[in-house]
PQR file of N, CA, C, O and H, with PARSE charges and radii, in Angstrom:
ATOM      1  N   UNK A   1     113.426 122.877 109.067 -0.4000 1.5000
ATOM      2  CA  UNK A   1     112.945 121.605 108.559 -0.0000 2.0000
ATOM      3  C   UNK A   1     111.497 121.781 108.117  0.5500 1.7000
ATOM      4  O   UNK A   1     110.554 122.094 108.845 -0.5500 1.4000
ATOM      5  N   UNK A   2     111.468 121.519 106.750 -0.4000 1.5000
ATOM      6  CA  UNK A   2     109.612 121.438 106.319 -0.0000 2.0000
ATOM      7  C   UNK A   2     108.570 120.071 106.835  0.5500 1.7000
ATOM      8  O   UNK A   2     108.979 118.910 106.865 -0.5500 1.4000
ATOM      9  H   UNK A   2     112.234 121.264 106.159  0.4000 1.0000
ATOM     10  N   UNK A   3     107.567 120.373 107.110 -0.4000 1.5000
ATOM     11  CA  UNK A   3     106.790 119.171 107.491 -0.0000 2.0000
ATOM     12  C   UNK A   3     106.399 118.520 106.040  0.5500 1.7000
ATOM     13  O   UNK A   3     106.213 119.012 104.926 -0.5500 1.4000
ATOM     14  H   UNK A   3     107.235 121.316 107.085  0.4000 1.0000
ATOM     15  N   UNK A   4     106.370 117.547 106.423 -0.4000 1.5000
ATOM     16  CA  UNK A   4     105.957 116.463 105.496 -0.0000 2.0000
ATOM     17  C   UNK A   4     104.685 116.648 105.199  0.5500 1.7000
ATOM     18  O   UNK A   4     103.970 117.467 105.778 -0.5500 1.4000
ATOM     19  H   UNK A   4     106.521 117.148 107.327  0.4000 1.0000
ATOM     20  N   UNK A   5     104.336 115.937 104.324 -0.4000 1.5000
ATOM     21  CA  UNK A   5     102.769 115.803 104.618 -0.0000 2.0000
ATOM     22  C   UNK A   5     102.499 114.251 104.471  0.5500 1.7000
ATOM     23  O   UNK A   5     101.332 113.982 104.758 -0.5500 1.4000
ATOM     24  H   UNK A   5     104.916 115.272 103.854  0.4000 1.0000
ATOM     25  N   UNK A   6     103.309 113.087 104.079 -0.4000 1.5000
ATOM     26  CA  UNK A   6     103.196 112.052 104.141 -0.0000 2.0000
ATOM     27  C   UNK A   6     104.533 111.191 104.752  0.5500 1.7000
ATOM     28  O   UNK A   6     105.606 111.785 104.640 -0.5500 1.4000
ATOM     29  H   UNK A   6     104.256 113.305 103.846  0.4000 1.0000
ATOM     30  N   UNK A   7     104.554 110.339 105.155 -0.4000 1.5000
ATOM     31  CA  UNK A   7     105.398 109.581 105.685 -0.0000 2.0000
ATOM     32  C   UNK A   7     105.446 108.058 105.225  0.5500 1.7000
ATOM     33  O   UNK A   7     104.249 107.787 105.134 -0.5500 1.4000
ATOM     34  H   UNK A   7     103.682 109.857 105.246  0.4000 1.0000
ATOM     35  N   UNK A   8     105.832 107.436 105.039 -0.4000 1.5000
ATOM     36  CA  UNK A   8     105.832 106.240 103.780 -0.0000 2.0000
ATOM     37  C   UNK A   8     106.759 105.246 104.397  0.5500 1.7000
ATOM     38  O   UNK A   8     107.988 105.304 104.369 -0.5500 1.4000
ATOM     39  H   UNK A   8     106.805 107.657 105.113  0.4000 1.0000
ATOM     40  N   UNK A   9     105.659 103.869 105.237 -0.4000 1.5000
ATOM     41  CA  UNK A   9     106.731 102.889 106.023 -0.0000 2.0000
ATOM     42  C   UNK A   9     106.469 101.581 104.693  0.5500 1.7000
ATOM     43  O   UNK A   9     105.655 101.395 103.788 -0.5500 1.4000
ATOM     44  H   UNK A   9     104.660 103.822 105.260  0.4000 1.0000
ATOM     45  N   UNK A  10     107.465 101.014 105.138 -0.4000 1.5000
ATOM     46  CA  UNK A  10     107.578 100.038 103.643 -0.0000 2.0000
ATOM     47  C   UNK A  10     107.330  98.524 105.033  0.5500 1.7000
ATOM     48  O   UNK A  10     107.921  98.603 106.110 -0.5500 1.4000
ATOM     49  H   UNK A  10     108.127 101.164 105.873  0.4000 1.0000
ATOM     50  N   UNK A  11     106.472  97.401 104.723 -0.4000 1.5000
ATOM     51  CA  UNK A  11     106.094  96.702 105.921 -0.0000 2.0000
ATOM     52  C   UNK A  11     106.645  95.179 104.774  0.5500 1.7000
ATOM     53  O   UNK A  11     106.467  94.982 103.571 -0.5500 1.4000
ATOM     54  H   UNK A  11     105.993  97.337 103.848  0.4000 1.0000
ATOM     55  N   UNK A  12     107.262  94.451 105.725 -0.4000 1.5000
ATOM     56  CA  UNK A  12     107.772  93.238 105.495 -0.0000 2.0000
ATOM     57  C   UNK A  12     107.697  92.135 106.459  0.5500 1.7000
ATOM     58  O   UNK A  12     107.764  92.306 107.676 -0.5500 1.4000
ATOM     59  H   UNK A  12     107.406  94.611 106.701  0.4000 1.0000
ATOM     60  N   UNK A  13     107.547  90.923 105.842 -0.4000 1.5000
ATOM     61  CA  UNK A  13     107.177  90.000 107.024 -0.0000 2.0000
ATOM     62  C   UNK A  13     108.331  89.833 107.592  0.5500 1.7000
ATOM     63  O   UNK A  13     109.194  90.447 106.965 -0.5500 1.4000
ATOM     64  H   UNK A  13     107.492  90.784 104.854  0.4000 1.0000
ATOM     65  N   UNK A  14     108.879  89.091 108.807 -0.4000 1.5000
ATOM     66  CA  UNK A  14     110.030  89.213 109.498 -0.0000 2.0000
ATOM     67  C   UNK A  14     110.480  87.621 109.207  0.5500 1.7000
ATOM     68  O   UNK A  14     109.438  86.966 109.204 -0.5500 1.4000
ATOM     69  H   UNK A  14     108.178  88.593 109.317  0.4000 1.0000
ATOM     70  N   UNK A  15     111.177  87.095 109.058 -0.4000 1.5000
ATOM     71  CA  UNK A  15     111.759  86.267 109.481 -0.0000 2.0000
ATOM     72  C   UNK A  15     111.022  85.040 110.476  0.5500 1.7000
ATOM     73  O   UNK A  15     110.293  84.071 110.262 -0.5500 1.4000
ATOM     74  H   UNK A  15     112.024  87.627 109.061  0.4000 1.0000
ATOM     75  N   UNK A  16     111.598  85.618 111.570 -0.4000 1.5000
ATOM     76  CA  UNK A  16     110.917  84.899 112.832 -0.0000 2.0000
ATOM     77  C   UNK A  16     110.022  85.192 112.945  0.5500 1.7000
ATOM     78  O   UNK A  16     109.778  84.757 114.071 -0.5500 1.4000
ATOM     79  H   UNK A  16     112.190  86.405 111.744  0.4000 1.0000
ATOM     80  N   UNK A  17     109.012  85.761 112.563 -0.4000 1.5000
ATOM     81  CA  UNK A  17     107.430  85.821 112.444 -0.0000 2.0000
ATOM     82  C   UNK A  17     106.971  87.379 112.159  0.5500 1.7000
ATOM     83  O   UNK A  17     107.886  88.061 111.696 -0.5500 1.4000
ATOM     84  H   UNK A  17     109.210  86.114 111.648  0.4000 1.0000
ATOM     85  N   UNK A  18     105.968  87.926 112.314 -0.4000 1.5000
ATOM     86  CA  UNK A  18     105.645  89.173 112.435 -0.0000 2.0000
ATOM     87  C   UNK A  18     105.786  90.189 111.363  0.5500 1.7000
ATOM     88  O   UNK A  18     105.717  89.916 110.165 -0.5500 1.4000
ATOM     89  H   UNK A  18     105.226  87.372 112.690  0.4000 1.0000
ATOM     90  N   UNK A  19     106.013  91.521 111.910 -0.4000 1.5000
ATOM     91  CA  UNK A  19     106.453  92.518 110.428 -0.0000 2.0000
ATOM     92  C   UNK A  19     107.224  93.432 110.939  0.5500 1.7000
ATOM     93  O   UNK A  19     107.008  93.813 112.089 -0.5500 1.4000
ATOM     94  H   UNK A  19     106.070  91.742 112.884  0.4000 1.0000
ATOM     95  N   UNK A  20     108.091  93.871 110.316 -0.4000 1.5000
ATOM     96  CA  UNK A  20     109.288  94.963 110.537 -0.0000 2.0000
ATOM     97  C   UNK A  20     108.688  95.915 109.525  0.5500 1.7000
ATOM     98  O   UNK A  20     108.286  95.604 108.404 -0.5500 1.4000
ATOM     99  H   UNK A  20     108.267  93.562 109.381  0.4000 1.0000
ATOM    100  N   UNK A  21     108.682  97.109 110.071 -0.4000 1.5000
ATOM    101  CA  UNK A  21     108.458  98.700 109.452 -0.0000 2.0000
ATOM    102  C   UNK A  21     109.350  99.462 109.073  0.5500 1.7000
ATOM    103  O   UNK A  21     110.020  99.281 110.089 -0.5500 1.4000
ATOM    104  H   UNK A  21     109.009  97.362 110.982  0.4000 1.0000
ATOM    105  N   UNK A  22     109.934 100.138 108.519 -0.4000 1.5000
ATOM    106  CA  UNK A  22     110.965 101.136 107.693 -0.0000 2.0000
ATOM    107  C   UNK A  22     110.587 101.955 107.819  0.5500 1.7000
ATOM    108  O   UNK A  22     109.394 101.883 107.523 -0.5500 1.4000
ATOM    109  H   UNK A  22     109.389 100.286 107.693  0.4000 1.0000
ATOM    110  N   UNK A  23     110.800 102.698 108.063 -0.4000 1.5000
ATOM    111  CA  UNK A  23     110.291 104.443 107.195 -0.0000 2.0000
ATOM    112  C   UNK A  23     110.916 104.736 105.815  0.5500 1.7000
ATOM    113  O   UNK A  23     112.031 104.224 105.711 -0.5500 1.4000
ATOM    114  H   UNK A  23     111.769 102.757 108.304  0.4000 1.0000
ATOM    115  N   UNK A  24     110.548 105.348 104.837 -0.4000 1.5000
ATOM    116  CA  UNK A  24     111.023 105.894 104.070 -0.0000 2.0000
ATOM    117  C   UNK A  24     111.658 107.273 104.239  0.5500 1.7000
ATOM    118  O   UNK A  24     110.930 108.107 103.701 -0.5500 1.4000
ATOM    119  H   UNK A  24     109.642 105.764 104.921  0.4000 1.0000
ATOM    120  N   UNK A  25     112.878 107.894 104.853 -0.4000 1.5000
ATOM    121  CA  UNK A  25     113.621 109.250 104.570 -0.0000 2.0000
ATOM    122  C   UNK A  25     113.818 109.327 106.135  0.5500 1.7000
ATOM    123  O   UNK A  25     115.013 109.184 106.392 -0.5500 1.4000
ATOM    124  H   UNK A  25     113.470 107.217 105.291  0.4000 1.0000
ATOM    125  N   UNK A  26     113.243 109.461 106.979 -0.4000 1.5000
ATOM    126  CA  UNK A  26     113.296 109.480 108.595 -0.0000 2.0000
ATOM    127  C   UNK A  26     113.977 108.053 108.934  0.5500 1.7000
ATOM    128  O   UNK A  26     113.765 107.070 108.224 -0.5500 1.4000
ATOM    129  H   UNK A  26     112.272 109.578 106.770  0.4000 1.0000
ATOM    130  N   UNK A  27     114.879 108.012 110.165 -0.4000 1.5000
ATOM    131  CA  UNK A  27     115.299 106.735 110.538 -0.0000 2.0000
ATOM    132  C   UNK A  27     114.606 106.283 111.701  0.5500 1.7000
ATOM    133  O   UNK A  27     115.019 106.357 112.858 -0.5500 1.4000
ATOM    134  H   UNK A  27     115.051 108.810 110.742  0.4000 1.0000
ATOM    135  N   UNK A  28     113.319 105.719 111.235 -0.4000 1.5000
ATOM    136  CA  UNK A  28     111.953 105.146 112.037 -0.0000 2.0000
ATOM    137  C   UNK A  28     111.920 103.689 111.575  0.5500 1.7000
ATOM    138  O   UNK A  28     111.597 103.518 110.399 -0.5500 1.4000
ATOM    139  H   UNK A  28     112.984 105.658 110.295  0.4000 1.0000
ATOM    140  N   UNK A  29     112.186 102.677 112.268 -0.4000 1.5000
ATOM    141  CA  UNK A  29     112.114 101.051 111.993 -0.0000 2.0000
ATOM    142  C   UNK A  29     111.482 100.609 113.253  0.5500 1.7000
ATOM    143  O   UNK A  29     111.867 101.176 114.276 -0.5500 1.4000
ATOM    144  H   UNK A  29     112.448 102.815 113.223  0.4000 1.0000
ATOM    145  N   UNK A  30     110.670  99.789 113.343 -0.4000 1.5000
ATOM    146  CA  UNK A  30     109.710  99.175 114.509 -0.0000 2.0000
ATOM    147  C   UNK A  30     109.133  98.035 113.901  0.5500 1.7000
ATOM    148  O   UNK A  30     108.820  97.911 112.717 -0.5500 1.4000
ATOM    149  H   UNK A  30     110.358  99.328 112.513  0.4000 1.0000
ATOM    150  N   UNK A  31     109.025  97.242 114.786 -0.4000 1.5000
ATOM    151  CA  UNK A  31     108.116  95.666 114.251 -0.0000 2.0000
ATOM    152  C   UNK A  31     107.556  94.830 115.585  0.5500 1.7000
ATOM    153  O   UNK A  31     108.089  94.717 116.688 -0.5500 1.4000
ATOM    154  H   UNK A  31     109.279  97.343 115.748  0.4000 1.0000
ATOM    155  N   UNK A  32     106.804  94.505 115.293 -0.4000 1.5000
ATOM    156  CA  UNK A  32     105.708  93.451 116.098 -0.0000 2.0000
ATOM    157  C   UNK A  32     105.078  91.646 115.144  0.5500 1.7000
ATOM    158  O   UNK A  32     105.387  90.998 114.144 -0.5500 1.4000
ATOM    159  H   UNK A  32     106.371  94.597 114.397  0.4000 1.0000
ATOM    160  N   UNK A  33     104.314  91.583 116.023 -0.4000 1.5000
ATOM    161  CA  UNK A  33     103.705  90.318 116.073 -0.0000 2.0000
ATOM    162  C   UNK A  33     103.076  90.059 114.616  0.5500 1.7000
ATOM    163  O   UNK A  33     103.429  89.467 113.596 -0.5500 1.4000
ATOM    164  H   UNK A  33     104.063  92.109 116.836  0.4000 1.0000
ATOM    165  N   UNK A  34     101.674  90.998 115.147 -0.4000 1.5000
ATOM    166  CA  UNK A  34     100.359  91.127 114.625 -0.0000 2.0000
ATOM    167  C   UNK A  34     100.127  92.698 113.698  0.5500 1.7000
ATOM    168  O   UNK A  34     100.826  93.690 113.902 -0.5500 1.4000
ATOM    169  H   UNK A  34     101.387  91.479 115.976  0.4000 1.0000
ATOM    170  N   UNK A  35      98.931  92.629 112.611 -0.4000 1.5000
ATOM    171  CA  UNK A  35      99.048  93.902 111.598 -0.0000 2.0000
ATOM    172  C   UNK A  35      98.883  95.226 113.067  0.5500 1.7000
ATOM    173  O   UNK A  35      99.440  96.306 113.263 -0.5500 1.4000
ATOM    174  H   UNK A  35      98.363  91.823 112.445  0.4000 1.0000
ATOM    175  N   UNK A  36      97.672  94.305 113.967 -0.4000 1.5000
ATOM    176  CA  UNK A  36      97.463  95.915 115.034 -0.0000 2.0000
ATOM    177  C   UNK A  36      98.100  96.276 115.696  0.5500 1.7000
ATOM    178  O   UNK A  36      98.030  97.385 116.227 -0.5500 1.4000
ATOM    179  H   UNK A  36      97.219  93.428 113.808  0.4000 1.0000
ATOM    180  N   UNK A  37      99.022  95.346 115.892 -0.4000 1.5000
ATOM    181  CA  UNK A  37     100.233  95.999 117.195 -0.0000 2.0000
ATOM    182  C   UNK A  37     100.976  96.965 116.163  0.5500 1.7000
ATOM    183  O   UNK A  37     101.174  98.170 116.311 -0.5500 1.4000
ATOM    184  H   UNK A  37      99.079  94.446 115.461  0.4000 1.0000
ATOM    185  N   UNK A  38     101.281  96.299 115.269 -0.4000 1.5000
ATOM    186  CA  UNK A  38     102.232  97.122 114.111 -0.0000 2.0000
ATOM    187  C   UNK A  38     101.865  97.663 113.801  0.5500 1.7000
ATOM    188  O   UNK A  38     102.584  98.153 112.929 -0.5500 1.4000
ATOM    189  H   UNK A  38     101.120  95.319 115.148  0.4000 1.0000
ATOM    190  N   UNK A  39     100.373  98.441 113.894 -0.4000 1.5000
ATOM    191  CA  UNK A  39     100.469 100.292 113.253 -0.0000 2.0000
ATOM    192  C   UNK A  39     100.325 101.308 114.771  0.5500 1.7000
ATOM    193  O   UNK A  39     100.677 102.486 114.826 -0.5500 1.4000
ATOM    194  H   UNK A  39      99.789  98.043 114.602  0.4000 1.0000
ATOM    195  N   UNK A  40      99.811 100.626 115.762 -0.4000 1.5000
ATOM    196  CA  UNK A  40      99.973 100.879 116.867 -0.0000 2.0000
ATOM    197  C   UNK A  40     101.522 101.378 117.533  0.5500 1.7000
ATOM    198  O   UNK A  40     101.714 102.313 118.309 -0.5500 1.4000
ATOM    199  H   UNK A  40      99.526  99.669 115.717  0.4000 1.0000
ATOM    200  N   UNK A  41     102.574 100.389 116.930 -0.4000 1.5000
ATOM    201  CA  UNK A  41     103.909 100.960 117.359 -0.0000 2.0000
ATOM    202  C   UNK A  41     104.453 101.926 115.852  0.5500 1.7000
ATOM    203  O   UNK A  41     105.427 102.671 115.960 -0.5500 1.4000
ATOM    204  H   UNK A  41     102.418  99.629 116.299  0.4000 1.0000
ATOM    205  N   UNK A  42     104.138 101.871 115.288 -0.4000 1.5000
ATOM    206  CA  UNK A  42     104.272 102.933 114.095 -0.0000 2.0000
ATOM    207  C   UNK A  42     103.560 104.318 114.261  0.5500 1.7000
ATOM    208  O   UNK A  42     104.133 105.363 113.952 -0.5500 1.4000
ATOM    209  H   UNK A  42     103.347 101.266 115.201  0.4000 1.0000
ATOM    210  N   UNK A  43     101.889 104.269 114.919 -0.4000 1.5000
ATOM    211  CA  UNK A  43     101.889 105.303 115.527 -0.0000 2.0000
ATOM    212  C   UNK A  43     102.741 106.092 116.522  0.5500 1.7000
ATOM    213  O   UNK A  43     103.145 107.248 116.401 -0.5500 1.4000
ATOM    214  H   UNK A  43     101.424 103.420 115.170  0.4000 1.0000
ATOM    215  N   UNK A  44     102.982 105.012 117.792 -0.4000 1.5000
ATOM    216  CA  UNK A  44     104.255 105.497 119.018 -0.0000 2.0000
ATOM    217  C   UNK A  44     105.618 105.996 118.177  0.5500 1.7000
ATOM    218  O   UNK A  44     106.073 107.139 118.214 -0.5500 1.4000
ATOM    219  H   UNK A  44     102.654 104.072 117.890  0.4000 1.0000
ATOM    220  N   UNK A  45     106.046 105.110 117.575 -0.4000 1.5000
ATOM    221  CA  UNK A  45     107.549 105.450 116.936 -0.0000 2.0000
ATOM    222  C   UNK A  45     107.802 106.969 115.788  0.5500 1.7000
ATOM    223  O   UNK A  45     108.848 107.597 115.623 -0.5500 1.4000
ATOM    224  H   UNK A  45     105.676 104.182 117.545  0.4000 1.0000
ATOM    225  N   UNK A  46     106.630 107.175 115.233 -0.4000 1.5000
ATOM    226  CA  UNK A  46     106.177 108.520 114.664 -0.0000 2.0000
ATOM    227  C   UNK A  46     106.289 109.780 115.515  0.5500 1.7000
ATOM    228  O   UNK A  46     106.979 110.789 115.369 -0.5500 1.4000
ATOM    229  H   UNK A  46     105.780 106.665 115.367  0.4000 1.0000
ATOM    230  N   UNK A  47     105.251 109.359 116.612 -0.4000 1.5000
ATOM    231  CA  UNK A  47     104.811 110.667 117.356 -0.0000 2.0000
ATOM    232  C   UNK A  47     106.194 110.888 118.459  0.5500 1.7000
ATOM    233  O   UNK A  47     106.192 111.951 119.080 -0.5500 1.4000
ATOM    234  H   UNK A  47     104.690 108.539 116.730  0.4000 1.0000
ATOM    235  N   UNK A  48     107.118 110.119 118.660 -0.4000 1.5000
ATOM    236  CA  UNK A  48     108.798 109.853 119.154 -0.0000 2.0000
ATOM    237  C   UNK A  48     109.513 110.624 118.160  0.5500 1.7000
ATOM    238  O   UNK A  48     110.199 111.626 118.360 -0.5500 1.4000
ATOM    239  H   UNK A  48     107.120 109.255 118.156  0.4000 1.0000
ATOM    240  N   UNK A  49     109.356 110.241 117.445 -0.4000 1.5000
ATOM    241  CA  UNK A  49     110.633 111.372 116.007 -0.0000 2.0000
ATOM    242  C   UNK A  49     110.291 112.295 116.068  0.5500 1.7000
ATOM    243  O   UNK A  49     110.990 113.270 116.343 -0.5500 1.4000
ATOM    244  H   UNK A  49     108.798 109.427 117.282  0.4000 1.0000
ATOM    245  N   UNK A  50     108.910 112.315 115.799 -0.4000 1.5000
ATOM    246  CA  UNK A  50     108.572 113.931 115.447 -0.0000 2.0000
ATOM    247  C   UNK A  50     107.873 114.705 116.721  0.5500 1.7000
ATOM    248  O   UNK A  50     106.882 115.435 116.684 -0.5500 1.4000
ATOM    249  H   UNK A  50     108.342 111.522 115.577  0.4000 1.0000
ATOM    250  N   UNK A  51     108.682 114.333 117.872 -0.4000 1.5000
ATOM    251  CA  UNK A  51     108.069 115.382 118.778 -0.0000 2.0000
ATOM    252  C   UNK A  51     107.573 116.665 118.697  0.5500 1.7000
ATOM    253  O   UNK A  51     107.014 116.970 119.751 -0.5500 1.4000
ATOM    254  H   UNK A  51     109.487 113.740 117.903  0.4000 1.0000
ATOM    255  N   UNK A  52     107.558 117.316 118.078 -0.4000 1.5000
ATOM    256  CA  UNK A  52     107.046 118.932 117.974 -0.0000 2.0000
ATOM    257  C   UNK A  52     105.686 118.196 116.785  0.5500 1.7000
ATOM    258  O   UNK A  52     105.674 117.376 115.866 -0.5500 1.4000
ATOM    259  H   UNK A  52     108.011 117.068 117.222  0.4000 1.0000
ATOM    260  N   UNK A  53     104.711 119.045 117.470 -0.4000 1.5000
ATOM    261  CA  UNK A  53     103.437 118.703 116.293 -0.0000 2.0000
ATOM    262  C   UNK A  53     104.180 119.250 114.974  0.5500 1.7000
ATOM    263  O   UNK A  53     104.711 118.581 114.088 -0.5500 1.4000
ATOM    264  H   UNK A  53     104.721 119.711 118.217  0.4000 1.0000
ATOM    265  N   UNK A  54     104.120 120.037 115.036 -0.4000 1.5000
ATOM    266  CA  UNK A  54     104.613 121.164 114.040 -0.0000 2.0000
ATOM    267  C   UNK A  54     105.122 120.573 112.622  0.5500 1.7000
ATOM    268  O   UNK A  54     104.778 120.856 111.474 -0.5500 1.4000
ATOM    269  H   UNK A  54     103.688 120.581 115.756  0.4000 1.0000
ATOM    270  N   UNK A  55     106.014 119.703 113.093 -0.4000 1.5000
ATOM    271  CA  UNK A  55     106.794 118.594 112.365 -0.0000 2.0000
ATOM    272  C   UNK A  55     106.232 117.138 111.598  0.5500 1.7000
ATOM    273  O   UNK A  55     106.739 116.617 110.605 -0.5500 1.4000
ATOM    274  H   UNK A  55     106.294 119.473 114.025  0.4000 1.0000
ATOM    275  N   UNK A  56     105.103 116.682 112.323 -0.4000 1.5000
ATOM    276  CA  UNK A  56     104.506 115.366 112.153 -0.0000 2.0000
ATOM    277  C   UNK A  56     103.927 115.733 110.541  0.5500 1.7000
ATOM    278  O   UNK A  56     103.380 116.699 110.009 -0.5500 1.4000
ATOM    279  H   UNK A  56     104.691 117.105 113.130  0.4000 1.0000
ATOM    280  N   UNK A  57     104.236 114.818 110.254 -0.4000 1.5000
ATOM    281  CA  UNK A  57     103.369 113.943 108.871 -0.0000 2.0000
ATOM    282  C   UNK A  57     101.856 114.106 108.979  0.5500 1.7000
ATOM    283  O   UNK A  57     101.284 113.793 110.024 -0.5500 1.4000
ATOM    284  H   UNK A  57     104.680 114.033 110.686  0.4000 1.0000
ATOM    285  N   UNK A  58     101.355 114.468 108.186 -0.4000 1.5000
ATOM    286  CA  UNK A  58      99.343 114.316 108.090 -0.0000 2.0000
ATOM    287  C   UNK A  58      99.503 112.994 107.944  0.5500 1.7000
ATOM    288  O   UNK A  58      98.918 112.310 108.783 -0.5500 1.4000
ATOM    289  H   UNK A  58     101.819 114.721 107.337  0.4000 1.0000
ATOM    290  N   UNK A  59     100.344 112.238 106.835 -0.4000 1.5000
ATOM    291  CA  UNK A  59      99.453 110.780 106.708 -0.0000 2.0000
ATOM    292  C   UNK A  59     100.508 109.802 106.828  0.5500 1.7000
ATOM    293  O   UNK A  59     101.621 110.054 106.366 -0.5500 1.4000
ATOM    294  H   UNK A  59     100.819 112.794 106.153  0.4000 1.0000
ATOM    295  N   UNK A  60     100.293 108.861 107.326 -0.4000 1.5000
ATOM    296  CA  UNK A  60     101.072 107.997 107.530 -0.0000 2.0000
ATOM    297  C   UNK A  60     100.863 106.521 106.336  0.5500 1.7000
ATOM    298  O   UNK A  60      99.983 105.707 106.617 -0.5500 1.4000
ATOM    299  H   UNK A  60      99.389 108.656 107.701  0.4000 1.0000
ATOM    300  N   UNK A  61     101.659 106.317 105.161 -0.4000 1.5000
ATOM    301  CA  UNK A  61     100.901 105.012 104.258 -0.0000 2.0000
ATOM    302  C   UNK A  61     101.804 104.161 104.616  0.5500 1.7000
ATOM    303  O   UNK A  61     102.988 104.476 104.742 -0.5500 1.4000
ATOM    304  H   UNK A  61     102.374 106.979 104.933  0.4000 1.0000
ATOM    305  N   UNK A  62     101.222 102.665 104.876 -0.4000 1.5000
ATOM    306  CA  UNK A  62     101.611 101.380 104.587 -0.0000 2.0000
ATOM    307  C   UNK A  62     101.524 100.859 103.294  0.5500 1.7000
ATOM    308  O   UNK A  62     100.604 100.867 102.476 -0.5500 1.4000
ATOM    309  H   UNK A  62     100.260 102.409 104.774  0.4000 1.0000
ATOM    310  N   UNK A  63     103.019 100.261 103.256 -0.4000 1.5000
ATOM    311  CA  UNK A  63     103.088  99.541 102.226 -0.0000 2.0000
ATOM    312  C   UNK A  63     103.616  98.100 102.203  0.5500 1.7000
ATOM    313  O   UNK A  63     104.735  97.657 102.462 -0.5500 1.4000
ATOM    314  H   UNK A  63     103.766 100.254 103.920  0.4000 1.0000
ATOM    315  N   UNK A  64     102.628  97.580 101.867 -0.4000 1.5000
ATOM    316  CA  UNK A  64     103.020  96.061 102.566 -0.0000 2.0000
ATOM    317  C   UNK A  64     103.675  95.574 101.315  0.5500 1.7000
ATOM    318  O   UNK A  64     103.192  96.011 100.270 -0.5500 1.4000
ATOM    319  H   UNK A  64     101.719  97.940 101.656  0.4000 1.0000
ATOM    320  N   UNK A  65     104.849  94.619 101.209 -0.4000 1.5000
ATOM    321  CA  UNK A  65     105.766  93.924 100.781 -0.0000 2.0000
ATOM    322  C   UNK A  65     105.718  92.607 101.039  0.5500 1.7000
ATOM    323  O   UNK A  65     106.286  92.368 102.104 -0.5500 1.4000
ATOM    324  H   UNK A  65     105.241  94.264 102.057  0.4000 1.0000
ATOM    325  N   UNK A  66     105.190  91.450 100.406 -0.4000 1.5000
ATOM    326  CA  UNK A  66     105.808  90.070 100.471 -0.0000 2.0000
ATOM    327  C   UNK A  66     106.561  89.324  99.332  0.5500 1.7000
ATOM    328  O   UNK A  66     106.219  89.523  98.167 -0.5500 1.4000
ATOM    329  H   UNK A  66     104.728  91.644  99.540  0.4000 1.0000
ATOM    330  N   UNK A  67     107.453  88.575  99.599 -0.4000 1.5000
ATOM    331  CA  UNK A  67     108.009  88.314  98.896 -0.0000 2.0000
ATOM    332  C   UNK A  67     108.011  86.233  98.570  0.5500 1.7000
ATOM    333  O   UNK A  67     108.404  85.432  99.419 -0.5500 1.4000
ATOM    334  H   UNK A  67     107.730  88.413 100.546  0.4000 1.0000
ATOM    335  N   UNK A  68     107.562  85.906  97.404 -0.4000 1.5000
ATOM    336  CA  UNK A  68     107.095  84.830  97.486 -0.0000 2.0000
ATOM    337  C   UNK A  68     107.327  84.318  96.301  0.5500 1.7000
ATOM    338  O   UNK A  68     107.244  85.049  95.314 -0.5500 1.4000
ATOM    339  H   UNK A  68     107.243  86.556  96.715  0.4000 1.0000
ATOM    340  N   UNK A  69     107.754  82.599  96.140 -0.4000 1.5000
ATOM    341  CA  UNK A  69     108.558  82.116  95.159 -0.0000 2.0000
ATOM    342  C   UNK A  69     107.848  80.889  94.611  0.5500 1.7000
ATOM    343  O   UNK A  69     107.588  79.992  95.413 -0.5500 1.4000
ATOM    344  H   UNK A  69     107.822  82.005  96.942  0.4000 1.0000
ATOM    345  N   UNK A  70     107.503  80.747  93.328 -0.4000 1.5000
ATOM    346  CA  UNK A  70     106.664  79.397  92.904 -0.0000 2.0000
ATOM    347  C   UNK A  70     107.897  78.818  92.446  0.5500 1.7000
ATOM    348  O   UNK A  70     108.929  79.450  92.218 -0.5500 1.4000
ATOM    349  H   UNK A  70     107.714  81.476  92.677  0.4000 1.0000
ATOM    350  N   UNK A  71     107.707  77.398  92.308 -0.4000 1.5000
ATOM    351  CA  UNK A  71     109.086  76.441  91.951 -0.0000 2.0000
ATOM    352  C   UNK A  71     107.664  75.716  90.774  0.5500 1.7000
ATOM    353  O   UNK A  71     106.493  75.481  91.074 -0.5500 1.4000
ATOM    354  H   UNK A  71     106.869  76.885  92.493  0.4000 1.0000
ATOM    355  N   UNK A  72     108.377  75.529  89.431 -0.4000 1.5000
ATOM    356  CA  UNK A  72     108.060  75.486  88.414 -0.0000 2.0000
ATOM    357  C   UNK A  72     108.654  73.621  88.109  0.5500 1.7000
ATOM    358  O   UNK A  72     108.491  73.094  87.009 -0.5500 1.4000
ATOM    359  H   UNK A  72     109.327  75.720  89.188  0.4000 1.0000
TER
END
């Protein structure tokens, strides 16, 4: 397996409040409250997949997503 060098979570507001995380290519999904808890468990849920350093991502990008509707 080659290491990455980036890792790419796609961030969406949730529903019932908060934000749900994705990963892009790894099956890494985590969500919280608040933006700090949520890179905080994106850090934990990262360094969980990719147990072996060896393996980890250098960078981790957020990409925040909202989705929002004007009525005309």
């Amino acid at each position: 397996m080659e290491k990455p060098q980036e890792l790419l979570f796609v961030i969406e507001e949730s529903p019932g409040g908060g934000y749900i995380a994705s990963a892009l290519g790894p099956s890494i999904v985590t969500e919280a409250d608040d933006w700090e808890s949520l890179k905080k468990r994106i850090s934990d849920a990262v360094l969980c997949h990719f147990e072996d350093p060896a393996f980890r991502p250098r960078i981790i990008r957020l990409h925040a997503v909202k989705d929002e509707f004007l009525a005309l």
